[in-house]
C-alpha positions as a LaTeX table, in Angstrom:
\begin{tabular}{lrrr}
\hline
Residue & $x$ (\AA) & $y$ (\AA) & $z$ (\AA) \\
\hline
Unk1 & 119.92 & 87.73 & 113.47 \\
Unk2 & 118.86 & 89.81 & 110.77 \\
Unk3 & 120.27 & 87.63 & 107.93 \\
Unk4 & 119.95 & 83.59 & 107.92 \\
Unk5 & 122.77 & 81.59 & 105.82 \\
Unk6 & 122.18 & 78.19 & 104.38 \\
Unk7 & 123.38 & 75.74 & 102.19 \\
Unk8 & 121.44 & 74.00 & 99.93 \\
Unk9 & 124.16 & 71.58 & 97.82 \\
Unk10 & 126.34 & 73.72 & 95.98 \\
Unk11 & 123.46 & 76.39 & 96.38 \\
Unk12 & 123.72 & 79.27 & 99.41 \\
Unk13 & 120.03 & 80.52 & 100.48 \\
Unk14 & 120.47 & 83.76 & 102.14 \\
Unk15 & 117.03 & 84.93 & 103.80 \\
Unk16 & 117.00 & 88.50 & 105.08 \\
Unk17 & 115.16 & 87.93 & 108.54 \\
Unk18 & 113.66 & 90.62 & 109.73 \\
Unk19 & 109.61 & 89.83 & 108.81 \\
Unk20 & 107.96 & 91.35 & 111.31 \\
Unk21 & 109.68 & 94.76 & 109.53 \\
Unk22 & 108.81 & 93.27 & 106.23 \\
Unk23 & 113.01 & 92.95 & 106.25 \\
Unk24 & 113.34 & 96.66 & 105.71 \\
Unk25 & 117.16 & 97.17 & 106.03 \\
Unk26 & 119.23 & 98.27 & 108.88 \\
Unk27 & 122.97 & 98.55 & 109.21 \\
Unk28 & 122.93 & 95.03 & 110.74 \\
Unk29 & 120.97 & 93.57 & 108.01 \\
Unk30 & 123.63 & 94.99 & 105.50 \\
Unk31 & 126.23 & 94.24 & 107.02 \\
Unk32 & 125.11 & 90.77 & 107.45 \\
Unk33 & 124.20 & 90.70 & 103.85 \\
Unk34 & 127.63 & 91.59 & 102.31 \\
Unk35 & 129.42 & 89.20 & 104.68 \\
Unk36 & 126.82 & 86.65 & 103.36 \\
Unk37 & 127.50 & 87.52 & 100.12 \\
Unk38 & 131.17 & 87.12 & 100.32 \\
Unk39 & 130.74 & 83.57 & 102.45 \\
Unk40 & 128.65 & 81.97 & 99.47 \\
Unk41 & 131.83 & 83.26 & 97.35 \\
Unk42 & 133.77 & 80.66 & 99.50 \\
Unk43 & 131.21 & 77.99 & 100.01 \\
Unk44 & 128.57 & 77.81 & 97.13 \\
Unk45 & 128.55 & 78.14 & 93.57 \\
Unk46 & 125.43 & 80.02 & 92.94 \\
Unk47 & 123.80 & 82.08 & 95.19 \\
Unk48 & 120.17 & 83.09 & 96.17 \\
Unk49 & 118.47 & 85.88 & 98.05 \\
Unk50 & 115.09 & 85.80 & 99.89 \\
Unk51 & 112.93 & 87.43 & 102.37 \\
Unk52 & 111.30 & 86.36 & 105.51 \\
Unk53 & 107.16 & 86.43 & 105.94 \\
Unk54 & 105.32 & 88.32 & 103.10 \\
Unk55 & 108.03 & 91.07 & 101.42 \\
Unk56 & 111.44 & 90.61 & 100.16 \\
Unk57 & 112.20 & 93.64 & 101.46 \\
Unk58 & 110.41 & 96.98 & 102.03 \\
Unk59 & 113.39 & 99.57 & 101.79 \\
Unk60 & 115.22 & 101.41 & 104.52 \\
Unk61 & 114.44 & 101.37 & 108.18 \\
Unk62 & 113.45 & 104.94 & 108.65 \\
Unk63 & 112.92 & 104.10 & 112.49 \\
Unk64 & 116.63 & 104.08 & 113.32 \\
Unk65 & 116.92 & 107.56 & 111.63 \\
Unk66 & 114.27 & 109.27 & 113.77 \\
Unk67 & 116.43 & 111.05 & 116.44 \\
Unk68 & 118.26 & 112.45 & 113.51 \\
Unk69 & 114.97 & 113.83 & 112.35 \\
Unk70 & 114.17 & 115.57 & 115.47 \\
Unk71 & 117.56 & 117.40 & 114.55 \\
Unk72 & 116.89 & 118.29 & 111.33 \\
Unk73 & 117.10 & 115.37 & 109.45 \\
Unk74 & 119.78 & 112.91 & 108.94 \\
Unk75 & 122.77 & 112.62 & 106.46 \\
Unk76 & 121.55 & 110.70 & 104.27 \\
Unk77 & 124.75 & 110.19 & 101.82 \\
Unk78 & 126.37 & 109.49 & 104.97 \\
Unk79 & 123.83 & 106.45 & 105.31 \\
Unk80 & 123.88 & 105.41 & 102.01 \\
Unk81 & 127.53 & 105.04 & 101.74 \\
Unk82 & 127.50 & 103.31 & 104.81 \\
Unk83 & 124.29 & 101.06 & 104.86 \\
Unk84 & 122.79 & 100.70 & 101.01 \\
Unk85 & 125.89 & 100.95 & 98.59 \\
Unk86 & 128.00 & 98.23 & 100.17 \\
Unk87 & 125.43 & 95.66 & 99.66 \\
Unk88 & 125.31 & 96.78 & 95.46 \\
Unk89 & 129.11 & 96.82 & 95.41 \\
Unk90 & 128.96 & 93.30 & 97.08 \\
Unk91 & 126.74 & 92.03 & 94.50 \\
Unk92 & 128.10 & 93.44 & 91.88 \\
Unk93 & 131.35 & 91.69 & 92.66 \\
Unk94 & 130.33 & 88.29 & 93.73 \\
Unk95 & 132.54 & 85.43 & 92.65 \\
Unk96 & 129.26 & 83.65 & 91.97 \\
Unk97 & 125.71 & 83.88 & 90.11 \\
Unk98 & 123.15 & 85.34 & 92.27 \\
Unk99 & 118.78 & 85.31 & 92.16 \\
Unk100 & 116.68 & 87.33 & 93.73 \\
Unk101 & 113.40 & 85.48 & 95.21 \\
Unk102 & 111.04 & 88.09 & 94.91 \\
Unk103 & 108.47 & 86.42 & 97.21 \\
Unk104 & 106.31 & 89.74 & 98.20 \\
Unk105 & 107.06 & 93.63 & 97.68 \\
Unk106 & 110.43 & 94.94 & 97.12 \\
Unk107 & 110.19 & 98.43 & 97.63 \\
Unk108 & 112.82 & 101.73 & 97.56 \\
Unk109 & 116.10 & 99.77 & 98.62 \\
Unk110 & 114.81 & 96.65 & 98.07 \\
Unk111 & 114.06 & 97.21 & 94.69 \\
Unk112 & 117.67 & 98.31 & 94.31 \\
Unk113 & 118.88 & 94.84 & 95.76 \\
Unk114 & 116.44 & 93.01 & 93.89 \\
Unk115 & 117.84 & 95.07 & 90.67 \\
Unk116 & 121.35 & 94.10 & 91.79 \\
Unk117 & 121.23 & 90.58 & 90.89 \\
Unk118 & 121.80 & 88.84 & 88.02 \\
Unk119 & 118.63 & 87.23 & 87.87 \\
Unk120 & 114.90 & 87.44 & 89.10 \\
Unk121 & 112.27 & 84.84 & 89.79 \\
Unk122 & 108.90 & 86.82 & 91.29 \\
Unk123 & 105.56 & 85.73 & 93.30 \\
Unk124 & 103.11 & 85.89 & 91.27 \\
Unk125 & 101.24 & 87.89 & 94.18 \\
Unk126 & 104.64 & 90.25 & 94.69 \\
Unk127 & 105.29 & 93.38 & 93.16 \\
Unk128 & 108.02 & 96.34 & 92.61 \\
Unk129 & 107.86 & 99.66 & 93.62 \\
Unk130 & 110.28 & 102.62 & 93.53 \\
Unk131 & 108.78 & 104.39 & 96.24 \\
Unk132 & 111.17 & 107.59 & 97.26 \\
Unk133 & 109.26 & 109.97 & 95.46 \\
Unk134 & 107.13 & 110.38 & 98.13 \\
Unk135 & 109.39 & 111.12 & 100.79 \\
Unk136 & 110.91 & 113.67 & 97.87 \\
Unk137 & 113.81 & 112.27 & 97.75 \\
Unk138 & 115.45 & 110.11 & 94.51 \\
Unk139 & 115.79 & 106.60 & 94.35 \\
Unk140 & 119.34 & 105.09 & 95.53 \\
Unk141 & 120.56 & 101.77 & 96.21 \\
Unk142 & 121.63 & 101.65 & 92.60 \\
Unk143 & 118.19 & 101.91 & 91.39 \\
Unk144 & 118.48 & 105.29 & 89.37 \\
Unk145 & 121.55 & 103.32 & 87.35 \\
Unk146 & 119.42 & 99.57 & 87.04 \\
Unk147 & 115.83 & 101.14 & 86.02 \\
Unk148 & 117.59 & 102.72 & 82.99 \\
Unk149 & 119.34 & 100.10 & 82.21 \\
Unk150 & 116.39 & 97.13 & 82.62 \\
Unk151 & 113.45 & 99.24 & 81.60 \\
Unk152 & 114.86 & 102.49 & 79.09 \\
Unk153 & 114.89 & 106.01 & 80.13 \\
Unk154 & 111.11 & 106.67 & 79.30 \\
Unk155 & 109.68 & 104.11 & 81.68 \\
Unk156 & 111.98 & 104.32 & 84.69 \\
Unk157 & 111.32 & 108.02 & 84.39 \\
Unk158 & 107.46 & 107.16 & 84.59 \\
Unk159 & 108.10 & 104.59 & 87.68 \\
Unk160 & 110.10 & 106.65 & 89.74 \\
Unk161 & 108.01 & 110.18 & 89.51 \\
Unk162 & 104.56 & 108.24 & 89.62 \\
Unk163 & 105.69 & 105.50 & 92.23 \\
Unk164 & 103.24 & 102.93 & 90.35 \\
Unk165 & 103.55 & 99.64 & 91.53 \\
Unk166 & 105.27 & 96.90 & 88.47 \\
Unk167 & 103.24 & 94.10 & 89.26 \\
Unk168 & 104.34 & 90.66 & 88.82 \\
Unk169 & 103.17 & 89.97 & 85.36 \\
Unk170 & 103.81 & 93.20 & 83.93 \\
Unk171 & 107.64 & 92.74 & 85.71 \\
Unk172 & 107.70 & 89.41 & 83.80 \\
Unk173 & 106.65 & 90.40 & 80.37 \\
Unk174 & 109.16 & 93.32 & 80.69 \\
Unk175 & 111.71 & 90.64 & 80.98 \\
Unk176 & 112.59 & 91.55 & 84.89 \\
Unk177 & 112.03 & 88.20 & 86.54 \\
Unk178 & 110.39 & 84.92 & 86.06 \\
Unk179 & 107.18 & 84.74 & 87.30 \\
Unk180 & 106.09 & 81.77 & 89.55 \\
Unk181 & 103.49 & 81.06 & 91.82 \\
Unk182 & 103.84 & 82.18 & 95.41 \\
Unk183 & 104.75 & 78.98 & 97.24 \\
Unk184 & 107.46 & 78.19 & 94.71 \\
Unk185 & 109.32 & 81.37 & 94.93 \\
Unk186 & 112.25 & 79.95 & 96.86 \\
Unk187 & 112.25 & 76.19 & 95.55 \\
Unk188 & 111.81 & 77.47 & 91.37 \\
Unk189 & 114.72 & 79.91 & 92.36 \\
Unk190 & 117.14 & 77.43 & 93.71 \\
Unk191 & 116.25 & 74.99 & 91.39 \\
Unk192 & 117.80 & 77.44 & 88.66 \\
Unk193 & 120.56 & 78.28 & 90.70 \\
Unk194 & 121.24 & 74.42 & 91.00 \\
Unk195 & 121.51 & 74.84 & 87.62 \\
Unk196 & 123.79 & 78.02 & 87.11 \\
Unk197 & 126.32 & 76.23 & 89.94 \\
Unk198 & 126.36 & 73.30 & 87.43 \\
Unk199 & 127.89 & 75.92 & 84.80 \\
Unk200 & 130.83 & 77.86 & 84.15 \\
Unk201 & 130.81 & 80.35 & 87.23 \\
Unk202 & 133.60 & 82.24 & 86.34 \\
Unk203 & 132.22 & 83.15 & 83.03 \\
Unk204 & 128.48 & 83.95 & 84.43 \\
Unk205 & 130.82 & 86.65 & 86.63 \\
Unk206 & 132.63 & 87.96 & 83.63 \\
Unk207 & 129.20 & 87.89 & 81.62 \\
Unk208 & 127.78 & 90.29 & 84.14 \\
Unk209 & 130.44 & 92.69 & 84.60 \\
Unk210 & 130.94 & 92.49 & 80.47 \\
Unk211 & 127.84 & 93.38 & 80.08 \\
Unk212 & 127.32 & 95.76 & 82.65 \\
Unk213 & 130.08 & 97.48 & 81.30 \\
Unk214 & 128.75 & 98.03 & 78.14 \\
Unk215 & 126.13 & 100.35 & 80.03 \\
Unk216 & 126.25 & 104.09 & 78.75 \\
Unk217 & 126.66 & 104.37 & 82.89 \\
Unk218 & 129.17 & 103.86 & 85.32 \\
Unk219 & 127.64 & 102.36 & 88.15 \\
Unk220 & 129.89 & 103.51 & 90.61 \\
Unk221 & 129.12 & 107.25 & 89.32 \\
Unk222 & 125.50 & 106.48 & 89.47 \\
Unk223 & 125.87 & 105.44 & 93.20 \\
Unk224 & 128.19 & 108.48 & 93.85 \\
Unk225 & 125.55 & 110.73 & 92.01 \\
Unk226 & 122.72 & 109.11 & 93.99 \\
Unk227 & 124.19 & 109.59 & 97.27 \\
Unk228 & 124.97 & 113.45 & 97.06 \\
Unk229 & 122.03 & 114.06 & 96.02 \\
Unk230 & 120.15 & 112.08 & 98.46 \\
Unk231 & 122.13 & 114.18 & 100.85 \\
Unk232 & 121.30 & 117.53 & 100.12 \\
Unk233 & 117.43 & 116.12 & 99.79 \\
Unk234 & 117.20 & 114.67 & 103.06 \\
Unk235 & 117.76 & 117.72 & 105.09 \\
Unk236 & 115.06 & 119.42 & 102.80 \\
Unk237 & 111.65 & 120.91 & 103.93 \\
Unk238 & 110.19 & 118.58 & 100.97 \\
Unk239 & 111.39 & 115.51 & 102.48 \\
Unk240 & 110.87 & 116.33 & 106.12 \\
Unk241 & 107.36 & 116.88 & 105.39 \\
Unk242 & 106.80 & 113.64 & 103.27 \\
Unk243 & 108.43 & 112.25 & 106.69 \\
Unk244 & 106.24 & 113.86 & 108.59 \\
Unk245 & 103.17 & 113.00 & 106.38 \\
Unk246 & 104.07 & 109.19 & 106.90 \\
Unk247 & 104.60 & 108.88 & 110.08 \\
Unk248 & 100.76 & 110.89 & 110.86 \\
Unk249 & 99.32 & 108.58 & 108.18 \\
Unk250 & 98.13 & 111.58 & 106.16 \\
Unk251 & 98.81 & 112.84 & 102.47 \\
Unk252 & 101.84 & 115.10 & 102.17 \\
Unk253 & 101.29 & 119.01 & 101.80 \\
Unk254 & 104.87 & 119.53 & 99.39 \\
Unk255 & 103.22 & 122.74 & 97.83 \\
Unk256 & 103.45 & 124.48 & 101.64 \\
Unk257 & 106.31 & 122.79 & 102.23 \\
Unk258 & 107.94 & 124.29 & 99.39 \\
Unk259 & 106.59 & 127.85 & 100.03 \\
Unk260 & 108.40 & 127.64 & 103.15 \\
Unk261 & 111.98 & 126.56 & 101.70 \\
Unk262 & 111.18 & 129.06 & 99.54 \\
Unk263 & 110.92 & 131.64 & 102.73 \\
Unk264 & 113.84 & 130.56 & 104.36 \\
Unk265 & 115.96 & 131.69 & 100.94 \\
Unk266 & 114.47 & 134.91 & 100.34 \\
\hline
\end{tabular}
């Protein structure tokens, strides 16, 4: 099971379960996610999402996209609409308040997730990470839309080309989560949530989709926008090499890897 469901009073505790992947996401896990998501709707009042062992979550699962790769690469908006934006869309519509337990990194997708919800508490020991730049490709998951949004142009601009890691204090004093110390990630989280289910739920969902409407953004064009151009990245020299480069353990040569795109269109 890549997703564990459990109620804790009028609290649901979803933990996504795949630690020994640091919970990076798969279509299972998704899928599992946004049925979870839907299930607290029925079943809790406020909801709360974990991870398993030390990360929340650590992004995609590249390793399910490596026979595409021996092809050429995979199709990447294809994946996103399929595996990453359903889980934003869920969140964005749950019928209930939701909190991200950031207990260890939440990187690439799961910095998108962890964006998603309505509210953050953070391991003091944990940390954020946008991480796509170095596969050359842009962030997605909703991220490109949230960073903005959280943080101001300026310094999600600076996060996403630099990929510096947001550690937990510096998430906290830019207002991003609560910050807590490790082993009371999960029990400070559901203690708030205990008290969000005590509260008017259906006006915690209108707050957020009031105020996320107020956003100079649509979020539904940011995820659009995200996913085409993920697509035309991931089929790019650029990105195949930062693939490459990862899976050799080795810094990734993008100048030569541009030279050669640059061949193949002259």
């Amino acid at each position: 099971m890549a997703i564990e469901f459990d109620l804790d009073g009028p609290v649901a505790v979803v933990t996504l379960a795949r630690p020994d992947k640091f919970n990076a996401v798969t279509q299972e896990l998704s899928d599992g996610l946004v049925e979870a998501i839907s299930r607290a709707g029925d079943e809790a009042r406020a909801l709360v999402i974990t991870g398993a062992g030390k990360a929340f979550c650590a992004g995609a699962d590249l390793g399910d996209l490596m026979d595409d790769y021996a092809t050429g690469g995979p199709d990447l908006a294809r994946v996103i609409a399929a595996r990453f934006n359903p889980m934003v869309y869920a969140l964005e519509e749950a019928p209930v308040p939701t909190i991200a337990a950031i207990n260890g990194v939440a990187a690439g997708a799961g910095l998108g997730l962890a964006l998603a919800c309505d509210l953050r508490v953070m391991s003091s020991s944990a940390y954020l990470v946008s991480a796509f730049i170095g596969l050359a490709l842009i962030p997605d998951t909703g991220t490109t839309w949230a960073l903005v949004q959280h943080l101001g142009l300026s310094r999600a601009m600076e996060l996403t080309m630099t990929n510096r890691r947001l550690d937990a204090e510096e998430s906290a004093q830019l207002g991003l989560a609560r910050l807590v110390p490790p082993d009371q990630v999960k029990e400070s989280a559901v203690a708030w949530a205990r008290e969000l289910a005590e509260g008017p739920t259906a006006a915690f969902v209108s707050n957020r989709r009031l105020l996320r409407a107020a956003a100079a953004s649509n979020l539904a064009e940011a995820l659009s926008r995200e996913a085409r151009a993920q697509g035309e990245l991931g089929r790019s020299s650029l990105h195949l090499e930062g693939m490459q480069a990862f899976l050799e353990k080795r810094p990734p040569d993008f100048r030569r890897a541009a030279e050669l795109d640059q061949g193949e269109t002259k």
